[in-house]
C-alpha positions in Angstrom: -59.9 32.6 44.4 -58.5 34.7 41.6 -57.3 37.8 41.2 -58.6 41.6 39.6 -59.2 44.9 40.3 -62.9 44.7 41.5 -63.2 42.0 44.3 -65.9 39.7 45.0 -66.3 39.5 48.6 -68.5 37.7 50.9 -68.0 38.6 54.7 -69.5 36.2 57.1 -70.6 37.4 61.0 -72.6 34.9 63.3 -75.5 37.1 64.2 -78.0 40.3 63.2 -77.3 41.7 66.8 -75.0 44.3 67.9 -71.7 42.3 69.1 -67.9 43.9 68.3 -67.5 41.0 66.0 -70.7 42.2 63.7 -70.0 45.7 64.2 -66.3 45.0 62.6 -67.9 42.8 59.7 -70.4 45.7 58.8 -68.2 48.7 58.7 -65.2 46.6 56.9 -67.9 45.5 54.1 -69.0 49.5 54.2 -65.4 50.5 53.6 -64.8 48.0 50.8 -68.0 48.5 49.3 -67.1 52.7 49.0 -63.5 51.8 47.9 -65.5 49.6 44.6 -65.6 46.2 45.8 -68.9 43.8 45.3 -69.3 42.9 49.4 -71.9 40.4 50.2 -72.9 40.1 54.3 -73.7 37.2 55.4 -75.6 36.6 58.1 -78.3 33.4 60.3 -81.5 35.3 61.4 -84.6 33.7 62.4 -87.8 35.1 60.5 -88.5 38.7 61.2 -84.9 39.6 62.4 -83.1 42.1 60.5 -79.6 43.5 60.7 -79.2 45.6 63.7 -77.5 48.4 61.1 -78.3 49.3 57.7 -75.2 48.6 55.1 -75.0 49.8 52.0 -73.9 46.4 50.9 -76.3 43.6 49.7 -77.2 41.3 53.1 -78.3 37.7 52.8 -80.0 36.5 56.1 -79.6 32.4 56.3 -82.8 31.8 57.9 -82.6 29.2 61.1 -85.5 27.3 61.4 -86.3 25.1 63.9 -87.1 25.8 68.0 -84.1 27.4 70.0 -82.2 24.9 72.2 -79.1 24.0 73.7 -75.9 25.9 72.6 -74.5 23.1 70.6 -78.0 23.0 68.9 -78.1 27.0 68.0 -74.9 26.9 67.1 -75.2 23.9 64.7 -78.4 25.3 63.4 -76.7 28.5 62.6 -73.7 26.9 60.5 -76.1 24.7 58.9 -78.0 27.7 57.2 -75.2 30.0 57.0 -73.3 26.6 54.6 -77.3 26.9 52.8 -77.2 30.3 52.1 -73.6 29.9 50.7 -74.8 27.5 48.1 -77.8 28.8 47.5 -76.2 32.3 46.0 -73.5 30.3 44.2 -70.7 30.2 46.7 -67.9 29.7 43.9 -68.4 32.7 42.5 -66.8 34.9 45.0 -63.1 35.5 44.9 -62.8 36.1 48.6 -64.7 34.3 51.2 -63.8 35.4 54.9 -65.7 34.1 57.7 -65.6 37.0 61.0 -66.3 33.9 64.0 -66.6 30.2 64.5 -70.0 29.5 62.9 -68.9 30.9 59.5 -66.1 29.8 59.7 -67.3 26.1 60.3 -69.7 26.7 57.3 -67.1 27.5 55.2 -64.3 24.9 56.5 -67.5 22.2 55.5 -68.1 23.7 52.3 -64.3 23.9 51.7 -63.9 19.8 52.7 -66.7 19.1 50.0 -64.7 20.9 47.3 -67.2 23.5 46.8 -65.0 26.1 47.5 -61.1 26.4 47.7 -60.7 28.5 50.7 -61.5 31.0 53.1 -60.5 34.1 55.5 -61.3 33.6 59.2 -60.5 36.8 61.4 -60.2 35.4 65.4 -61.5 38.3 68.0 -61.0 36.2 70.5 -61.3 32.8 71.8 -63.9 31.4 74.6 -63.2 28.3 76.9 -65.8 25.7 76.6 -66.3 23.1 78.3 -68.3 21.1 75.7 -66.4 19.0 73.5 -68.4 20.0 70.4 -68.1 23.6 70.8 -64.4 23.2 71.4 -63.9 21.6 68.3 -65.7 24.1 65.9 -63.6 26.8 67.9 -60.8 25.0 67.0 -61.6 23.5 63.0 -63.3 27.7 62.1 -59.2 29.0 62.0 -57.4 25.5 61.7 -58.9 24.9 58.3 -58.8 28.4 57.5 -56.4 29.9 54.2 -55.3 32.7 56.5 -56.0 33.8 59.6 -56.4 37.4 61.0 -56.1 39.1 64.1 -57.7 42.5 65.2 -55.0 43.0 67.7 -51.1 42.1 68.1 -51.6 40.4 71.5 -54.2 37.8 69.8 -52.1 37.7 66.4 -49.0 36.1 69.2 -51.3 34.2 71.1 -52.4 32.3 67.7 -48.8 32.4 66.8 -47.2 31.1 69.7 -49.6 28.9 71.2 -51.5 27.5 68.1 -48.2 27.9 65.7 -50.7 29.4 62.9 -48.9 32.5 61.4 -51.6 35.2 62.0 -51.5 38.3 60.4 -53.1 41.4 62.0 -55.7 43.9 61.0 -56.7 47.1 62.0 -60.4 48.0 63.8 -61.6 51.0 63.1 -64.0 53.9 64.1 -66.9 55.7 62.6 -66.2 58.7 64.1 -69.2 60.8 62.4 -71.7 58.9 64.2 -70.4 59.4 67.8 -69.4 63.4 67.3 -73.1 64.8 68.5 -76.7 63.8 70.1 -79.7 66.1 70.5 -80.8 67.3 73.8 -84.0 65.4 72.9 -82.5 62.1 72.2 -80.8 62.5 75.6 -83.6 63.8 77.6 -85.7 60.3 76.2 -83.2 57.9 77.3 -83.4 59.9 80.6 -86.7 59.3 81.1 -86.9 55.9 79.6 -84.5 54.8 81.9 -84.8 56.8 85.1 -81.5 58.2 84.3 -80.6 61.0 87.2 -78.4 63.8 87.9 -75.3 61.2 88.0 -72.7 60.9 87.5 -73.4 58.2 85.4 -71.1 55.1 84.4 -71.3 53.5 81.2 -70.7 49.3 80.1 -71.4 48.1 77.1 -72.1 44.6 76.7 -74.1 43.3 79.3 -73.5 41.1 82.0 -71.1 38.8 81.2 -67.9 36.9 82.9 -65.9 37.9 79.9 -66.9 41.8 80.5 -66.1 41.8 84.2 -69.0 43.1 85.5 -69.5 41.8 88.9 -66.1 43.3 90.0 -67.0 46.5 88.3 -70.0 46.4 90.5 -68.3 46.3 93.8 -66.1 48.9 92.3 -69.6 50.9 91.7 -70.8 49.6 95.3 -67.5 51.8 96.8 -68.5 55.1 94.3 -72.1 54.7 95.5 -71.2 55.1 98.7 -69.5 58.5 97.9 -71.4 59.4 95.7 -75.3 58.4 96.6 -76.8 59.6 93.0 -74.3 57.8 91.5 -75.8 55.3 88.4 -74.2 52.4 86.9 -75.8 51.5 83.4 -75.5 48.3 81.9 -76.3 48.4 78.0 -76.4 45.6 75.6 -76.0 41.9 75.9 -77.0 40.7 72.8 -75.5 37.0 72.8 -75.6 33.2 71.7 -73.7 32.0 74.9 -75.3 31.4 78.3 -74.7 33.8 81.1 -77.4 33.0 83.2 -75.9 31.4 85.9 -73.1 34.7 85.9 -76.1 37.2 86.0 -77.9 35.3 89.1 -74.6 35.8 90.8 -74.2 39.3 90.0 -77.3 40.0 91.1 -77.1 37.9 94.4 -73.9 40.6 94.8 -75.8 43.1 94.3 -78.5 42.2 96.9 -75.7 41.9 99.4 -74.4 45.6 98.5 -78.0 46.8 99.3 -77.5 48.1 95.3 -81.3 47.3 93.8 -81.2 46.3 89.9 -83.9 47.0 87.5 -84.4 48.8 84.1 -85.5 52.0 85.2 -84.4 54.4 87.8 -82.2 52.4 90.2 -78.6 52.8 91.5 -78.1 49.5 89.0 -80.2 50.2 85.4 -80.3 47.6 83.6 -81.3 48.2 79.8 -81.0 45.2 77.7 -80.5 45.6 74.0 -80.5 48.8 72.9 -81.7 49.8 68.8 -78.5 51.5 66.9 -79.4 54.8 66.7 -79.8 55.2 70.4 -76.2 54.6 71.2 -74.4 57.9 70.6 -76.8 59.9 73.0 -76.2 56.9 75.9 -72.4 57.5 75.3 -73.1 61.2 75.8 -75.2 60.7 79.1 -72.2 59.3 80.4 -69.8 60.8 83.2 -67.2 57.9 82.1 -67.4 54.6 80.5 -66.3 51.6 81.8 -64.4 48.5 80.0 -62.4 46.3 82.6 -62.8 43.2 80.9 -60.4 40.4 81.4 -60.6 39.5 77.3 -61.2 41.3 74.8 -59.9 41.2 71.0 -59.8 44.9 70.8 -62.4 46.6 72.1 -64.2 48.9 70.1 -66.6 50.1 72.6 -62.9 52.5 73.7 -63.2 54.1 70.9 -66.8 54.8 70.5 -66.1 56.3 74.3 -63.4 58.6 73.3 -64.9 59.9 69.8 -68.3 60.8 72.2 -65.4 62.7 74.0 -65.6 60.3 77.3 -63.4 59.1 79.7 -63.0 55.8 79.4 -61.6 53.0 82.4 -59.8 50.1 80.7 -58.1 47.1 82.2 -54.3 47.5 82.3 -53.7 43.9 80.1 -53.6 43.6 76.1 -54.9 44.6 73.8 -55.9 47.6 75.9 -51.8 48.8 76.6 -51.1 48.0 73.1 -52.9 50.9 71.8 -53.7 52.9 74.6 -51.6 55.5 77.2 -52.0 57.5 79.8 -53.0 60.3 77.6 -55.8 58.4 76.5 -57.4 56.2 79.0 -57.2 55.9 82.7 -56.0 52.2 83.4 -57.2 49.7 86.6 -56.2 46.8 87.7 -59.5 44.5 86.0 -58.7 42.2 89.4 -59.1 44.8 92.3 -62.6 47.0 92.9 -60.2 49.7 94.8 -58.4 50.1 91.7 -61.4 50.5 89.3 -63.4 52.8 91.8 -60.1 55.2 92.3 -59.6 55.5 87.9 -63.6 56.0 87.9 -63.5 58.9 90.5 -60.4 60.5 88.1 -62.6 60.5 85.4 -65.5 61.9 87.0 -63.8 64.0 88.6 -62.6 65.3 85.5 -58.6 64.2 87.1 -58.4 61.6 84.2 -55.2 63.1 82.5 -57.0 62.3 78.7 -56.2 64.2 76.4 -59.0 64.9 74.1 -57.6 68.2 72.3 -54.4 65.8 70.7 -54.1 62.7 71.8 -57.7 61.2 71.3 -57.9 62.8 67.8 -54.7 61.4 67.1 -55.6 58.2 67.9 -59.1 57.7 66.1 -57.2 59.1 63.1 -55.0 55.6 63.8 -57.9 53.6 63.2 -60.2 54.2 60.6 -62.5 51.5 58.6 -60.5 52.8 55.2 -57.4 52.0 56.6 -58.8 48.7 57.4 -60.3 48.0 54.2 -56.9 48.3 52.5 -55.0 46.2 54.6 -57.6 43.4 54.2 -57.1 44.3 50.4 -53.5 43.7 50.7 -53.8 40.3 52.3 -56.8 39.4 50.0 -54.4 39.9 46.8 -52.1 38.0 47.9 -53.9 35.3 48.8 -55.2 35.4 45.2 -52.2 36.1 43.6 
């Protein structure tokens, strides 16, 4: 790496679909790109996928060949063309290199042990458990190998700090705020009808159904508002992911049979929608009486502050990162462990009880985190890493 005014970067994300960690890499590459930088994204897709968003940066998609099997097998598929790509365009000609999750950051740490490269970036969002020993190692070798490593929140920059003794350094998320401001009647009214979407009120997760995300425990918390409420819709969007949650989703919706709650992807008191395109986001957030993120780990959390820029309540678990960033003025808290605790802070919202302040202290905080400010505190550690 060496050091001048206009930066050659190449960011690195594991995946075309919408996930926080891709979201981060686009919007960081679109903030360097406008501040003059040459930003390359990086990305495995298999033929015919494209990136989920448009960037105004050039893209490289590392096409994965070969039939889709076990995890070990997608993910080694996925470093192996990601490290292709890489040499293909010349890797030793960018001055920053900065994988955004373990299978770029595996592509690099190879590329790095075969002295094609000198060294890289790796950003953690979070880290998973697995079980398999494979997995565990990649997990580990993506930031152990890594230059520097980054954190998007304080609680995972001590985490890595204090139980990994690797001197993280965090970095701010940020928030397009533009994009969540307005929706047309029209573009609500079609997601109404597309999904059977009623009078309400209407609770929003992002994310799927996933262990990670919480959602069986926010569905008994829904199972209790239901009750109150009969007309009362929980919407699960999203889910686009590499790891397995099969077995998780047949439990949740073995719960859901025994709440008498039927699950589908149109017009039930559970809807379902599966991965949704880009552009239809900002209405969904708008059709929503509150939006729901009790997860029990989470990095940052970006979906909070697409919530509160489409000016809606938002339930968040009482742990980090959430009370790191986040008051009573901004969020209405739950304890992630206890359905009474997560149906009382959905009824404040719906209710309109929630205490959030979206005249001061929302604004103030998006204004806390935008992709600019971002940009130039990955700038600062990129200098000095090249200095």
């Amino acid at each position: 790496m060496r050091a001048m005014n206009r930066m050659r970067i190449a960011l690195l994300t594991h995946s075309v679909n919408p996930r926080g960690g891709v979201v981060h890499t686009l919007e960081l590459g679109r903030a360097l790109h406008a501040l003059g930088h040459e930003v390359t994204l990086f990305a495995p897709a298999r033929a015919g996928e494209a990136m989920f968003r448009a960037s105004p940066c050039r893209v490289v998609l590392a096409l994965i060949e070969g039939a889709r099997g076990s995890l070990v097998g997608v993910v080694d598929e996925r470093i192996c063309a990601l490290k292709h790509a890489l040499v293909e365009e010349n890797v030793s000609r960018y001055d920053v290199l900065h994988a955004q999750d373990s299978i770029g950051g595996n592509a690099l740490a190879e590329l790095k042990a075969q002295g094609k490269i000198r060294g890289f970036v790796r950003t953690v969002h979070h880290l998973d458990h697995f079980d398999d020993a494979q997995l565990a190692h990649w997990q580990r070798r993506a930031w152990q190998d890594a230059d520097a490593v980054l954190c998007v929140s304080d609680a995972w920059t001590r985490t890595m700090r204090s139980r990994y003794g690797i001197a993280a350094l965090t970095v701010t998320n940020g928030i397009d705020r533009t994009r969540y401001v307005a929706s047309s009647d029209n573009e609500r009214d079609a997601l109404r009808e597309r999904f059977g979407i009623g009078a309400g009120p209407v609770v929003l997760a992002v994310g799927g159904i996933e262990a990670r995300k919480n959602t069986s425990m926010l569905l008994d918390a829904f199972a209790s508002l239901h009750t109150q409420l009969p007309s009362a819709q929980l919407v699960l969007a999203g889910g686009a992911s590499l790891l397995d949650h099969d077995s998780y989703t047949r439990r949740f919706l073995a719960r859901a049979a025994e709440l008498r709650l039927d699950v589908s992807a149109k017009g039930t008191p559970v809807v379902v929608t599966g991965a949704l395109s880009d552009a239809s986001m900002p209405a969904l957030y708008r059709l929503a009486d509150a939006v729901s993120m009790i997860s029990l780990r989470e990095g940052f959390g970006l979906v909070v502050l697409e919530a509160l820029a489409s000016e809606r309540p938002v339930i968040v678990s009482r742990v980090a990162p959430f009370t790191e960033y986040l008051d009573d003025t901004t969020c209405v808290f739950a304890d992630p462990h206890d359905a009474s605790s997560i149906t009382d802070a959905l009824v404040k919202a719906i209710d309109g009880a929630s205490g959030i302040d979206f005249a001061h202290a929302v604004p103030g905080l998006l204004d806390r985190f935008s992709w600019q400010a971002s940009a130039s505190r990955h700038l600062d550690i990129y200098g000095k890493l090249n200095a």
